[in-house]
C-alpha positions in Angstrom: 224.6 131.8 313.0 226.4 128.9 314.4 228.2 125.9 313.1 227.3 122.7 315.5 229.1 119.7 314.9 227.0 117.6 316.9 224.5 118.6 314.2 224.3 116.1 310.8 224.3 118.5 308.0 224.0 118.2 304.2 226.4 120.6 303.5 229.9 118.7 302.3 232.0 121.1 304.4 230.1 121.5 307.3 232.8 119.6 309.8 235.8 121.2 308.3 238.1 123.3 310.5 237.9 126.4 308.4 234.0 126.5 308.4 234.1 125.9 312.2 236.8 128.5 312.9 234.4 130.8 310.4 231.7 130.6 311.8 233.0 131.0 315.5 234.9 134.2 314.4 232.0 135.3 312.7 230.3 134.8 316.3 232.5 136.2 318.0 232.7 139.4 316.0 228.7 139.5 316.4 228.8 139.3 320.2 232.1 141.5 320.5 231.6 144.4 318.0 226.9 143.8 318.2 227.3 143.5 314.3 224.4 141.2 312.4 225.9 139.2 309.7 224.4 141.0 306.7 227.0 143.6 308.8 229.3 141.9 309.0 229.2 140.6 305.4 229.2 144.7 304.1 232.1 145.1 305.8 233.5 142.2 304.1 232.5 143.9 300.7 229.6 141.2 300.2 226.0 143.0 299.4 224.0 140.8 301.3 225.0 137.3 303.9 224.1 134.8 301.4 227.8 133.6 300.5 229.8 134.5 304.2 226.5 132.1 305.6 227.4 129.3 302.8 231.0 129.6 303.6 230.9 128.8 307.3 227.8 126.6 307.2 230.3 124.4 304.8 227.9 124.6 301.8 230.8 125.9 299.6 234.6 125.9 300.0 236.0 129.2 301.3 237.9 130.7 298.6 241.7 130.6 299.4 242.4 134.2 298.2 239.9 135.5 300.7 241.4 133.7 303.6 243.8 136.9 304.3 241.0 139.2 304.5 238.5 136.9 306.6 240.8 136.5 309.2 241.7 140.0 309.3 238.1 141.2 309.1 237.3 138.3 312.1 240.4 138.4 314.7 241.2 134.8 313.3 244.9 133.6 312.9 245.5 134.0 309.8 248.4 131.4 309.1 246.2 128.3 311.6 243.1 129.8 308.9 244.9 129.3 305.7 246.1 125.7 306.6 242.2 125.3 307.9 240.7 126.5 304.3 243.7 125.0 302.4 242.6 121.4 303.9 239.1 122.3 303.5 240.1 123.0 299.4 242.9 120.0 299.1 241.6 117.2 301.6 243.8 114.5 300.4 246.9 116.6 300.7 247.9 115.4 304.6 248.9 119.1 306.1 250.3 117.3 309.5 253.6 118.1 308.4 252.8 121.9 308.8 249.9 122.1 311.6 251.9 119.8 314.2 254.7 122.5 313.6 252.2 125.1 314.0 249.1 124.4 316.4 251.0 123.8 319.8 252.6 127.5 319.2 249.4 129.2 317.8 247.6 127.7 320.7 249.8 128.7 323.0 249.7 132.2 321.5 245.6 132.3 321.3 245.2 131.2 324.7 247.3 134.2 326.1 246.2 137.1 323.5 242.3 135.6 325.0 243.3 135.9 328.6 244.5 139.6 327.8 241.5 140.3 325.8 244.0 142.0 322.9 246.3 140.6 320.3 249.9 139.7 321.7 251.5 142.4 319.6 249.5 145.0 322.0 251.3 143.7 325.1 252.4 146.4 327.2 255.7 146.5 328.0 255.2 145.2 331.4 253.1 141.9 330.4 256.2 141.2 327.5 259.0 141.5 330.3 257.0 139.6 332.8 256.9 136.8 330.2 260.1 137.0 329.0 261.4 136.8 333.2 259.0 133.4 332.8 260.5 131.9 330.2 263.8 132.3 331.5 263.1 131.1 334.5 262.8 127.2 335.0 260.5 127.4 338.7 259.1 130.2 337.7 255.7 129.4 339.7 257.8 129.7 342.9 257.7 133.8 341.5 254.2 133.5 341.4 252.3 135.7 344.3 248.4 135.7 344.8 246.2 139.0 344.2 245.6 139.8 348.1 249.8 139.2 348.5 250.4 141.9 345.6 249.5 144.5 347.6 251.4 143.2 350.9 254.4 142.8 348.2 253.7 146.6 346.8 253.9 148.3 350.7 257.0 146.0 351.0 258.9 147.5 348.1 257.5 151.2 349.3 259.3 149.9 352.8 262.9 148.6 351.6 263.2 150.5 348.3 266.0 153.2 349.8 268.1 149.9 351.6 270.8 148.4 349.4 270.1 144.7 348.0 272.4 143.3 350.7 270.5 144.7 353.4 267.3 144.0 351.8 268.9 140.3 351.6 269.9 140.6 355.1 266.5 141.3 356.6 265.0 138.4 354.9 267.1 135.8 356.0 266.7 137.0 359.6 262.9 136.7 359.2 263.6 133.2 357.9 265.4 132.0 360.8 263.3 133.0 363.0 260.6 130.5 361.6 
């Protein structure tokens, strides 16, 4: 079941944010966890599909005090969902005070938690201290080495790892000169 937009529907809702971000994370979940909706909708506590389907298809609003729980059950943000269902709910309300605050940061956050296929609080160690390095660091894309120089970079370390930093420092400006 998939919300289009480029579809005209009947249903009131049907090209709100929260239906849309419903629907996808109801998607999603299907294709991640191969779960039908009348699954997915058991899980939810709902008998049968009827009311999750009328939800994200926009039919009816989604009900504030089951934004929590949706989100949780669907991998959706739950903070970028509530503002999505509490514009859905109070349209003339205008929420751009909160979401401009909010949507470059959540984004930002979405974008990496999807490019490490887990949510940002299951970061190894590693991946957090990396990022932290890049933040810090104002050319940090000058740090940046490709996949086939990792391992060249790897057998380097191996090499200088019992020479002192000066040495190490040493080396590499003599290579450098003689350029």
């Amino acid at each position: 079941m998939v919300v289009k937009e480029d579809v005209k529907s009947d249903h009131p809702l049907a090209g709100t944010k929260a239906a849309r971000m419903l629907a996808q994370g109801i998607q999603m979940a299907a294709e991640r966890d191969k779960l039908s909706l009348r699954e997915i909708a058991k899980a939810l506590g709902h008998k049968n599909p009827s009311m999750l389907s009328q939800w994200a298809n926009g039919r009816v609003p989604i009900p504030i005090e089951r934004v929590a729980e949706l989100a949780d059950a669907l991998q959706l943000d739950g903070q970028l969902f509530m503002l999505a269902v509490l514009s859905q709910r109070h349209p003339s309300v205008d929420w751009g005070i909160i979401e401009d605050r909010l949507t470059p940061a959540y984004a930002f956050v979405e974008r990496l938690q999807s490019i490490a296929g887990k949510p940002i609080e299951e970061f190894e160690p590693g991946q957090v201290k990396v990022m932290n390095e890049v933040a810090a660091d104002p050319q940090a894309d000058r740090r940046w080495i490709s996949a086939q120089e990792s391992e060249m970079i790897e057998a380097l370390r191996i090499l200088t790892w019992p020479m002192a930093d000066d040495e190490v420092s040493r080396i590499a400006a003599k290579l450098y000169s003689n350029k």
